[in-house]
N, C-alpha and C positions, 0 to 999 in steps of 0.2 A: 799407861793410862788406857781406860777404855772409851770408846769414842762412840756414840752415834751419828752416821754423816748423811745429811741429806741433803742431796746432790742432784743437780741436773746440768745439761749440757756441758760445752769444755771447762769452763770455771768448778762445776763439780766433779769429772773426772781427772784434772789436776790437783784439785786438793786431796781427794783420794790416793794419789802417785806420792803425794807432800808428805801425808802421813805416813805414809808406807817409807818413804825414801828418806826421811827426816830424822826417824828412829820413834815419831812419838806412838805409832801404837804399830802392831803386827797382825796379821790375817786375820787370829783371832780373836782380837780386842778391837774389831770395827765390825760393827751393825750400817750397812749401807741401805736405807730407803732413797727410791728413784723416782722417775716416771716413765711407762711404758710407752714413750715415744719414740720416733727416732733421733729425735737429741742428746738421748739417756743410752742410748746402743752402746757407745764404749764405755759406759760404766760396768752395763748389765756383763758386757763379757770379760773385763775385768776380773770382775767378781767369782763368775764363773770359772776363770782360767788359774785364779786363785784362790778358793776354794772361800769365798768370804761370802757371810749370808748376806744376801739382795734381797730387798721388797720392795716392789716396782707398785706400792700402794699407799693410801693416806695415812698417815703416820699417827695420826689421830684418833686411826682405828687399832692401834694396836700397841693400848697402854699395858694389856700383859704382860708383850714381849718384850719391851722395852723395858720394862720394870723388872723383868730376869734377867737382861743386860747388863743391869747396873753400871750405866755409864758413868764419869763421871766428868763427862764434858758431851754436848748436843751441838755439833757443829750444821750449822744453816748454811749452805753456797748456792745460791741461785733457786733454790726448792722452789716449788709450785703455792704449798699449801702453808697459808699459814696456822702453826702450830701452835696447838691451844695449851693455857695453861696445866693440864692434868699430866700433858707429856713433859712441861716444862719443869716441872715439879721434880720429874724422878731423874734428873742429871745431879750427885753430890756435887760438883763443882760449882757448877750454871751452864747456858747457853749464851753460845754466837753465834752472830751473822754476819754472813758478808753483805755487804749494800752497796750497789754502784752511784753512790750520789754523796755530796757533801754534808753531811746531815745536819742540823734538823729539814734542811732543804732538800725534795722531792723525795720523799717517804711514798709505799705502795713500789708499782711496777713503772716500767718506759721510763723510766727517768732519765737514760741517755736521750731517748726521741726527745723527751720535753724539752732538754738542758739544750738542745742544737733549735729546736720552733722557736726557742726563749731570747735567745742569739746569746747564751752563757759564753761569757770567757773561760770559765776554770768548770772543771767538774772533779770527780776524784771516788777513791775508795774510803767507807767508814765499815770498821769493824767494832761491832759493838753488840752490849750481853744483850738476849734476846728477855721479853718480856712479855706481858699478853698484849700491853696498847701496840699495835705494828710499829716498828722501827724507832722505838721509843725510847730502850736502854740510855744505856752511859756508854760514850765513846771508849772504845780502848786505844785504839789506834785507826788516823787517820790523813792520808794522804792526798794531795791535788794533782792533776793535771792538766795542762792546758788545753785548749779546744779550738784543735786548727781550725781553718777558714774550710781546707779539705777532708773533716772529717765526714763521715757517714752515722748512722747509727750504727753499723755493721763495724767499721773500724773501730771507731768510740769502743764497745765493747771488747774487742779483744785487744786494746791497748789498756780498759779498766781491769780485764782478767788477770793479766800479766801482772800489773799493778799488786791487784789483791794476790795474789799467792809469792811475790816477792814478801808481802810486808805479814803473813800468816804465821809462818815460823816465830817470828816475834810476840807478836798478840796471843800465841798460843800461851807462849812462857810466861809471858809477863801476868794474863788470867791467869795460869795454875799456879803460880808462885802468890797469888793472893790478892791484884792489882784490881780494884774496884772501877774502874775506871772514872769520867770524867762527866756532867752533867749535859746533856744539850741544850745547844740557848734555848731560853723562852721567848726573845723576842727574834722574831721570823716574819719575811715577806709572805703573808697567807695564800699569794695568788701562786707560791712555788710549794707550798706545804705538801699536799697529797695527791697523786694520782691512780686512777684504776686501772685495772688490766683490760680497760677496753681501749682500744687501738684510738692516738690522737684523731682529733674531729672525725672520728668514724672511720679513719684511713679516707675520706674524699673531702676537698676543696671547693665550694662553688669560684671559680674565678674570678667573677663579677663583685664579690666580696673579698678577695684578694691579692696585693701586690705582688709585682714582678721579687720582692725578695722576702716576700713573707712564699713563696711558693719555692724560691730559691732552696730555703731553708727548710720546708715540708720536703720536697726529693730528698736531701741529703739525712733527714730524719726519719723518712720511710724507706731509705733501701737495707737491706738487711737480706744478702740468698738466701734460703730458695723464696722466700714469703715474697706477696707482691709488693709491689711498691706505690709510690705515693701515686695518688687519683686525681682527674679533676672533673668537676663537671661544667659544661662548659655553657655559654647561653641557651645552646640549642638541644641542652638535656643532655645531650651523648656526652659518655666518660671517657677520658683517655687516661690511659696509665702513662707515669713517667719516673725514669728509675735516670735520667742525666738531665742536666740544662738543657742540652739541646734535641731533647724531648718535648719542650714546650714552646719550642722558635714558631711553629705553624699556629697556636693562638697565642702568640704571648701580648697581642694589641689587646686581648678580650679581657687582662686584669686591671683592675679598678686604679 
């Protein structure tokens, strides 16, 4: 099969290794789009050291290429952009995506940060056909797991990674063999529906409108290396960062 993969940090550089090491496509029957940051570096040299075309740009812009590609599967892992229907069109098979959230619950970006501010028990991987509404598809395959007390947003992640590229192999065959998958519910808690890719409450806290374990849960939701971590502002205006509990011991009288 031919593949188009758009791919960004470890979750899309493992799927890249999956296909390659899986048997389902070969050097050159994968079109890799990325993004030129430093989360995309081991794909970019991947690509490079095996000789597979890379485009470290919006994929959006480049229905030609893709259309002489003739994929016949559009693989989605972690990508940036979402991908409009004219690119979606030219896959014979369809498109997937990977999504770290139990779907129809937390659709868009952060869904790990939300699932930990939300105090979730379960969160998990849904693999499911890509479509133009975002995260909209029919489930193919879809997996839970539980949400320690010790999780982070940074662990949450690469325990969801892991998750998805175990459960890929599977959902690949079962789409190409013909498997429509499964409808999303319609009825959904709306206050877990959709998030943006702007960073929970702005990345900063007022305190003073805060408890001791609604902030608990913001640390553990905003660490993620190298990025900063959770903020707070405190009565007297000045921000402190805090990336552990006991980052907040010196105001922790100041929460509401």
């Amino acid at each position: 099969m031919r593949f188009v993969l758009c791919a960004n940090h470890r979750a899309g550089y493992e799927a890249l290794l999956l296909l390659l090491s899986e048997g389902f496509a070969d050097k050159d029957s994968i079109l890799v789009f990325t993004h030129a940051n430093s989360d995309s570096k081991k794909i970019i040299r991947e690509c490079l050291k095996l000789n597979i075309q890379c485009i470290d740009k919006n994929i959006n812009n480049f229905e030609n290429e893709v259309s002489k590609f003739s994929p016949h599967i559009i693989l989605s892992c972690y990508y940036r952009y979402i991908i409009k229907g004219h690119i979606l069109s030219l896959a014979k098979l369809g498109c997937l995506n990977i999504h770290p959230s139990l779907l129809p619950n937390y659709k868009g970006t952060f869904s790990s940060p939300w699932a930990i501010i939300n105090n979730e028990k379960l969160s998990g991987i849904s693999i499911h056909e890509m479509v133009e509404q975002v995260d909209n598809g029919n489930i193919i395959s879809q997996e839970s797991i539980e949400i320690f007390p010790s999780d982070t947003a940074y662990s949450l992640y690469h325990r969801l990674v892991s998750l998805a590229i175990k459960m890929l192999p599977n959902a690949l065959k079962l789409y190409s063999s013909g498997f429509q998958g499964v409808k999303q519910k319609s009825e959904i808690d709306k206050s877990k529906l959709y998030f943006s890719r702007n960073l929970p409450f702005g990345g900063v806290l007022k305190t003073k409108d805060t408890t001791y374990e609604e902030a608990s849960r913001f640390i553990r939701a905003m660490f993620f290396p190298p990025y900063d971590g959770a903020k707070f502002e405190l009565n007297s205006g000045v921000v402190k960062e805090a990336n552990a509990i006991e980052d907040i011991e010196s105001f922790v009288h100041e929460f509401k």
